[in-house]
N, C-alpha and C positions, 0 to 999 in steps of 0.2 A: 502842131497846127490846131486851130478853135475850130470847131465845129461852126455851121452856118448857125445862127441863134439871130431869136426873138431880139426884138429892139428890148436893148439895156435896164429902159424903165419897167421893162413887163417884169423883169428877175429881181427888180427892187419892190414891184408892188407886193407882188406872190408872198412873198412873207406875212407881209402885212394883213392880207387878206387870209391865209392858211391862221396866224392867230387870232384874228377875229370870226372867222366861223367856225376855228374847234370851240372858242369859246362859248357861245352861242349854241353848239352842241351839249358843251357839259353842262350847262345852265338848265337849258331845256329839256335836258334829259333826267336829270338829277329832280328835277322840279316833277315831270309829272313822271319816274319810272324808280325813283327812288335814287340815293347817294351813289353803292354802288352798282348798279344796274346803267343810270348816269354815264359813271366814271367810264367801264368798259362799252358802251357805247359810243364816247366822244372818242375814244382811243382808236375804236372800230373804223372811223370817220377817218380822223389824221391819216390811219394806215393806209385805207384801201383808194381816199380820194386823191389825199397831198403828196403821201410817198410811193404813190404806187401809179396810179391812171396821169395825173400832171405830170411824172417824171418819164412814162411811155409818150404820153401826148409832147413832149420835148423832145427828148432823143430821139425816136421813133428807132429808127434800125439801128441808130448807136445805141438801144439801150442796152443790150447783154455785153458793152464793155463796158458798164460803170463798175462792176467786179472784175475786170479784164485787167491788169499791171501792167502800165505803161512803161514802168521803168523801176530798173529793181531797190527794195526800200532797206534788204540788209546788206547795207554797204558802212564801212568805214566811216564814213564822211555823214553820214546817217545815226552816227552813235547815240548823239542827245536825243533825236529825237525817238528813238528806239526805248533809250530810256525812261522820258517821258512815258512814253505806251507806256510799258512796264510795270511804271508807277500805279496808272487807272486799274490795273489787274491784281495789282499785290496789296492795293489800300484797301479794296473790299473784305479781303480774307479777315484781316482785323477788324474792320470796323464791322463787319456784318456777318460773314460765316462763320466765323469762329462764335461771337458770344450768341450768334441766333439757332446757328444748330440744334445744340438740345434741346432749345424749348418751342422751337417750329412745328407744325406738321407735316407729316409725310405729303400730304398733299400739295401743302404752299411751297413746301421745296423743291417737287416735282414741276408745279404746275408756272413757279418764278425759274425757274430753267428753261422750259419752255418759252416763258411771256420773253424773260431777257435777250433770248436769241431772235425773235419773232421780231420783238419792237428794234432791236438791233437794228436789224437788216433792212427792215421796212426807213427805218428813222434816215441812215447814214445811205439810202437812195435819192434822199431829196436835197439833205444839206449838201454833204460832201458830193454825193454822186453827181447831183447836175451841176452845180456851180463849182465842180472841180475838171469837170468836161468841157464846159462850156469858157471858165474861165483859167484854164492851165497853168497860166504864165503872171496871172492879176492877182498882188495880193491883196487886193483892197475887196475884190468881189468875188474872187476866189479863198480868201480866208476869212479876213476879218467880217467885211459884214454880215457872210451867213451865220458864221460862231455870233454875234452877237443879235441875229432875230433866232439862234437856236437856242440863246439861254434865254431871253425874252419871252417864248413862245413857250416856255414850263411856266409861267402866270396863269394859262389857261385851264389846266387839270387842277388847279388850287381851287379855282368854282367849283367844282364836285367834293374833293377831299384835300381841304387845306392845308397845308403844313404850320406846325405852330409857330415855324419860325420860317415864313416864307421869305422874305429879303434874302436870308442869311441863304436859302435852298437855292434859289433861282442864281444867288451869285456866282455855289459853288459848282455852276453846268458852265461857267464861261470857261474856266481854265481846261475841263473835261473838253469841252468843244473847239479850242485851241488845239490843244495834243492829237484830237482825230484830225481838225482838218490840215494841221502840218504831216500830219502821214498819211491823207491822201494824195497832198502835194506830191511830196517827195518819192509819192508809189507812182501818181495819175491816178489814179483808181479809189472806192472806196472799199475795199476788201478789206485787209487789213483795220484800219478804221471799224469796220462792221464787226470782223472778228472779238477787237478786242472791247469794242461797245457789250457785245456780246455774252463774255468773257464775265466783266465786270457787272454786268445785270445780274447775269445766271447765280453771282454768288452772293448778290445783294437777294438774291429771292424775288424778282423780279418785279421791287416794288411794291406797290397798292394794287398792282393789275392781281396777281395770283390772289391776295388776302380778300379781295372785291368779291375774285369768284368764289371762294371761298365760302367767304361771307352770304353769297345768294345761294350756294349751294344746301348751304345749311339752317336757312330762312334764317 
């Protein structure tokens, strides 16, 4: 059964609006508080306003089951997409903890395990978690279009610290956000989802968040 929810348009606008005032964060933060000072700023925003206060101000006493498992996700019939997950967690080891390890520091590796779990869990409350509550059964508002304002909505930390090849970046978040939101489906829940968002951060070194602080830590 759905949860009583806001009128339809409000969960289409929300998007829209969450990538236009992070952006607007990193711009103006970046501008007068410096690149990365910026960057972890606008980050600070997304977390505490979009995925955290909007998705309590929704749910309200449903929120401590957006990690609650409606329905078990290691089943048989579950296989692909199992595998898919799988995939998100075993592609980083390659592309990023294996050749980044030795020449990391202790710190960025520490402090991107941390960021990667944090932004996790924060991130996969607002996509998956409310539009997989709210829309169970839908996969038009329940998959597709939040996967597609959640790859969208990586345009906006580009204004702080660009990638050289952003097209090519923000493409590769759609298929990523695909595979979570089919196994919050298939869970109800975004737990799983979170976990292996998570998973996959932690061994990426959590991004530009860890190297930011880093970077301000050591003027």
């Amino acid at each position: 059964m759905e949860l009583a929810r806001p009128n339809k348009p409000v969960l289409i606008v929300y998007p829209f609006l969450l990538i236009a005032s992070t952006a607007i964060v990193f711009y103006f933060g970046t501008r007068y508080l410096g690149q990365f000072a910026g960057y972890l700023i606008g980050f600070g925003f997304y977390w505490l306003f979009w995925c955290l206060l909007i998705p309590l101000l929704l749910l309200k006493k449903n929120f401590p089951t957006v990690f609650r498992n409606k329905k078990p996700l290691f089943t048989l019939k579950n296989w692909w997409i199992l595998l898919l997950l799988a995939s998100t967690i075993i592609a980083p080891v390659f592309m990023y903890f294996i050749p980044g390890l030795p020449v990391t520091p202790l710190f960025v590796v520490l402090a991107g395990i941390a960021f990667g779990f944090v932004h996790a869990f924060f991130e996969e409350l607002f996509w998956r978690g409310v539009y997989i509550s709210f829309f169970p059964d839908d996969w038009v508002m329940g998959v597709v279009f939040p996967t597609v304002m959640f790859s969208l909505w990586h345009f906006a930390p580009q204004i702080a610290i660009p990638d050289p090849n952003m097209p090519v970046f923000v493409a590769s978040t759609l298929p990523l956000g695909i595979v979570y939101a089919l196994t919050a489906r298939a869970s109800g829940s975004a737990l799983w989802s979170a976990i292996a968002h998570g998973i996959s951060g932690a061994l990426a070194f959590g991004g530009f968040l860890a190297t930011s602080l880093y970077a301000l830590i050591n003027g």
